[in-house]
C-alpha positions in Angstrom: 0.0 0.0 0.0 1.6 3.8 -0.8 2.1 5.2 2.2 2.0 9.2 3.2 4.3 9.8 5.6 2.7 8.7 9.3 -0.7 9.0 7.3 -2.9 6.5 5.6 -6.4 7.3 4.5 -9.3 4.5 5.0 -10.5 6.1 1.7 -7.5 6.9 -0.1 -7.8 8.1 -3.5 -5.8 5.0 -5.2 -6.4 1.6 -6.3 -4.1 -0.1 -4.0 -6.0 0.7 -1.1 -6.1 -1.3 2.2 -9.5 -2.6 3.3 -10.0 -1.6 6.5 -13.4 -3.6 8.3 -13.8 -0.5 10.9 -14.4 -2.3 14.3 -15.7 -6.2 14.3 -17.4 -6.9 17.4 -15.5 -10.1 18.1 -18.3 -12.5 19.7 -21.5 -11.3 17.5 -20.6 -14.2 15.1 -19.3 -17.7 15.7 -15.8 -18.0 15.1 -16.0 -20.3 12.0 -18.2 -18.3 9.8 -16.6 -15.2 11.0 -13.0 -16.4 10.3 -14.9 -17.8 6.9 -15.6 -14.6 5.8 -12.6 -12.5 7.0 -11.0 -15.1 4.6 -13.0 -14.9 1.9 -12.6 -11.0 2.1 -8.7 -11.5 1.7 -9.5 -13.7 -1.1 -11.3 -11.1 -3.3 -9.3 -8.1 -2.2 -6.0 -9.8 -3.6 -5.0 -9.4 0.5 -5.9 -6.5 1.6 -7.5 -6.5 4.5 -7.0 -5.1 8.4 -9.3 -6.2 10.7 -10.1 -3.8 13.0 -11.9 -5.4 16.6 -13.5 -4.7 19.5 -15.3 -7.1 22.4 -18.6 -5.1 22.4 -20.2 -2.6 24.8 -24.4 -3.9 25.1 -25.3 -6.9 27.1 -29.2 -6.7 25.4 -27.0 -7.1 21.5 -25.2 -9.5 22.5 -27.8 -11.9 24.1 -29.7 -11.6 21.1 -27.1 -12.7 19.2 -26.5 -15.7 20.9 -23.3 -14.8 21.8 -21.2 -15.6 24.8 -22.0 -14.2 28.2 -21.3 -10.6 28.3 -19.2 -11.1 31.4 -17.1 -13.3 29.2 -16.8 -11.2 26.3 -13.3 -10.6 26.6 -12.3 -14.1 27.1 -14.0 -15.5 24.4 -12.7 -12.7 21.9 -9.1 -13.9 22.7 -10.3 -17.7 21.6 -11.7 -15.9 18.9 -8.9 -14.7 17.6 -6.5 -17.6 18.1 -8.9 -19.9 16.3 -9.4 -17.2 13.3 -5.3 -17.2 13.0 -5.3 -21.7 13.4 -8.1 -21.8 10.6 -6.2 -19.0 8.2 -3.0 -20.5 8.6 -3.1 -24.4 9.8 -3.3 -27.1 7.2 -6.0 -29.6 9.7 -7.0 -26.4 12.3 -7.6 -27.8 15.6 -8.4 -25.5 18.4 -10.1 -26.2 21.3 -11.2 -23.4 23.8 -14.1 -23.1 26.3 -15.7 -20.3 23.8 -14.3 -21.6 20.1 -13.8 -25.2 19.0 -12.7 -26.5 15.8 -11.6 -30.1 14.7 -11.8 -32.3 11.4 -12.4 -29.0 9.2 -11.5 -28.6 5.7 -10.7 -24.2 5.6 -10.0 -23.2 2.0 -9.1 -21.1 0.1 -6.4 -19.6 3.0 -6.6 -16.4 3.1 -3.6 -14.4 0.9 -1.9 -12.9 3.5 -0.4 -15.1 5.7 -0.4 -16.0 8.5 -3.7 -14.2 8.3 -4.8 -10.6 7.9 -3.9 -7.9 10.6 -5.8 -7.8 13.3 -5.9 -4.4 15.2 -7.1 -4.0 18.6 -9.6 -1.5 19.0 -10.3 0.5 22.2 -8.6 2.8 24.7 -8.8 1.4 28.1 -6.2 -1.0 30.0 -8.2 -4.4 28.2 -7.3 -3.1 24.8 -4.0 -2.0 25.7 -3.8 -5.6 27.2 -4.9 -7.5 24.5 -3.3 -5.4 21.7 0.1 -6.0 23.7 -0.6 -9.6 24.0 -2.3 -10.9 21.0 -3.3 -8.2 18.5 -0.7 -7.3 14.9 -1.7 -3.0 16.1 -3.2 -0.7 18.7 -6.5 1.2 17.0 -7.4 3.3 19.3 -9.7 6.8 18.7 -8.2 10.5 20.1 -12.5 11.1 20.9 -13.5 8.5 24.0 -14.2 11.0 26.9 -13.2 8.7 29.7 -10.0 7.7 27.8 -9.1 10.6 26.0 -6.1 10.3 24.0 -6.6 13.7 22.2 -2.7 14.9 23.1 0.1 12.5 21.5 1.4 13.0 25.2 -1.8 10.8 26.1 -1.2 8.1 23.5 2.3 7.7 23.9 1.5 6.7 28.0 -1.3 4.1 26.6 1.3 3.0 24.3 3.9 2.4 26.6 1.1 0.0 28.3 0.6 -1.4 25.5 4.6 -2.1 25.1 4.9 -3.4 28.2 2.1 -6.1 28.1 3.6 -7.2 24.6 7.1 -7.8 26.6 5.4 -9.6 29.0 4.0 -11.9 26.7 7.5 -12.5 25.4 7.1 -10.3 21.7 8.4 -7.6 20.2 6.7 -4.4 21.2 8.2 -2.4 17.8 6.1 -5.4 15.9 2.7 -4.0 16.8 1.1 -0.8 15.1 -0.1 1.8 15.9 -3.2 3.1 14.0 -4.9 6.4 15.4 -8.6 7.3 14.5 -9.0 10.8 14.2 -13.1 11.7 13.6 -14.1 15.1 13.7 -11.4 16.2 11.1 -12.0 19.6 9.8 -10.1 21.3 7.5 -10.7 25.4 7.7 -12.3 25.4 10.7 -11.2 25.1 14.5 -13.7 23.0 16.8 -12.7 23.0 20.2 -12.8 21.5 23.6 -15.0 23.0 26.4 -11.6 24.1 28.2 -11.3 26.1 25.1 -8.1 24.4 23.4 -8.3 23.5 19.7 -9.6 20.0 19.0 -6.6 17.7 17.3 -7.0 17.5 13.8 -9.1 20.6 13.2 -8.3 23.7 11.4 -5.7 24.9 9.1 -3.7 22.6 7.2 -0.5 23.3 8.6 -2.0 23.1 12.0 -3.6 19.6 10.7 -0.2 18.8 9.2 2.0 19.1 12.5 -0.8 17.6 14.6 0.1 14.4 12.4 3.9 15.0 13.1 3.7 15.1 16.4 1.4 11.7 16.9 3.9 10.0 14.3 7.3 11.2 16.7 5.7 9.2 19.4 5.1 6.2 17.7 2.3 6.6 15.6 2.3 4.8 12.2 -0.9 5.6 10.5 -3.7 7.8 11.1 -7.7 6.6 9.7 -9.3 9.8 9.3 -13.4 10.6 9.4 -14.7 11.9 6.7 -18.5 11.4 8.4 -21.1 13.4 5.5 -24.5 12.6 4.8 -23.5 14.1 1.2 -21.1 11.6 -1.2 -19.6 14.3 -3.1 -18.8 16.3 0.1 -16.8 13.4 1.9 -15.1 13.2 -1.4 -14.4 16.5 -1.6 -12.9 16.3 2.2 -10.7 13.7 1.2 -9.6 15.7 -2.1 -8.8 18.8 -0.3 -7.3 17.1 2.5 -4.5 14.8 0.0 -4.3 18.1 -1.5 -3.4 20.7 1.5 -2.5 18.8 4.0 -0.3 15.5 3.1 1.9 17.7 1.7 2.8 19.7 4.8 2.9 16.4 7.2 7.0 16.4 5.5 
């Protein structure tokens, strides 16, 4: 994939384009058909996909679903993800967990990328950091949750270093994970700010856009997803224009 400096665009204006699934909820699905699909997706995109996950937030969706105890929603995304990376990559997948069992399967095609696509950990709080350190290929969290605001690169590179330190633990290479930042509410042209009164990240002028990027990629930042959130096509399109336009060019 081209890359733009410490930026990549979930809608970049080229062909070779990474797929990006936005955030999974790990336990809606059962782990065969979701791995199935995942696959299938790498299949067709000539390997290009990132999966981006989360455990899930609603108790009510998840009974619905079927899924696993909301208590246990962690747990049983771990097994989740260990049984998606035995299917994509194992020649007879066996895995047996208390949340994800598989035996005696035939799982073709593999999916291109090997040993399976990316998975990125989404979320901000100490479980993500956990499991992104332990288990995850990136760390995906968003600069916006209010009770773990990582709005200042000063506030990501502290849930970083968690995030370093549990991948040490678990015996891996921290500098292996990556770092992916989701930055909604970009606004080119116009400041938005915080009730406090300082300028939102990611908002205004493009050179104020532009070293807003800097700074997250000096602490360890590798690629930034930005919103283009419109109810309007041509407008988002427009955003993204104006933004490879005015702002990539400044990021240096």
């Amino acid at each position: 994939m081209e890359q733009l400096s410490c930026l990549t665009f979930a809608a970049a204006l080229t062909r070779n384009v990474r797929l990006l699934t936005s955030v999974m909820v790990v336990p809606h699905r059962p782990p065969l058909l979701a791995a199935k699909t995942l696959a299938t997706i790498d299949v067709l995109s000539k390997g290009r996909v990132t999966v981006g996950i989360g455990v899930g937030w609603l108790a009510e969706e998840m009974a619905a679903l079927g899924a696993p105890p909301y208590e246990k929603r962690g747990a049983a995304s771990d097994e989740y993800i260990r049984a998606f990376r035995s299917l994509w990559s194992e020649t007879e997948p066996t895995f047996e967990g208390t949340f994800a069992r598989t035996r005696d399967v035939v799982f073709e095609p593999k999916p291109v990328q090997q040993p399976g696509p990316p998975i990125w950990v989404g979320g901000e709080g100490p479980a993500a950091r956990r499991r992104a350190g332990r288990i995850g290929d990136g760390w995906y969290p968003t600069i916006r949750n209010p009770k773990e605001p990582l709005d200042t690169p000063e506030a990501l590179a502290a849930g970083l270093a968690d995030v370093r330190r549990h991948a040490e633990e678990a015996g891996r290479d921290p500098a292996s994970i990556d770092v992916v930042l989701f930055a909604p509410g970009y606004s080119l042209g116009k400041e938005a700010q915080h009730r406090d009164g300082r300028r939102l990240t990611f908002t205004g002028s493009a050179e104020q856009i532009a070293e807003d990027a800097r700074r997250y990629g000096e602490v360890g930042v590798r690629e930034i997803v930005m919103g283009f959130e419109s109810n309007e096509l041509q407008d988002a399109l427009e955003r993204m224009e104006n933004l490879a336009r005015e702002v990539v060019p400044r990021v240096g």
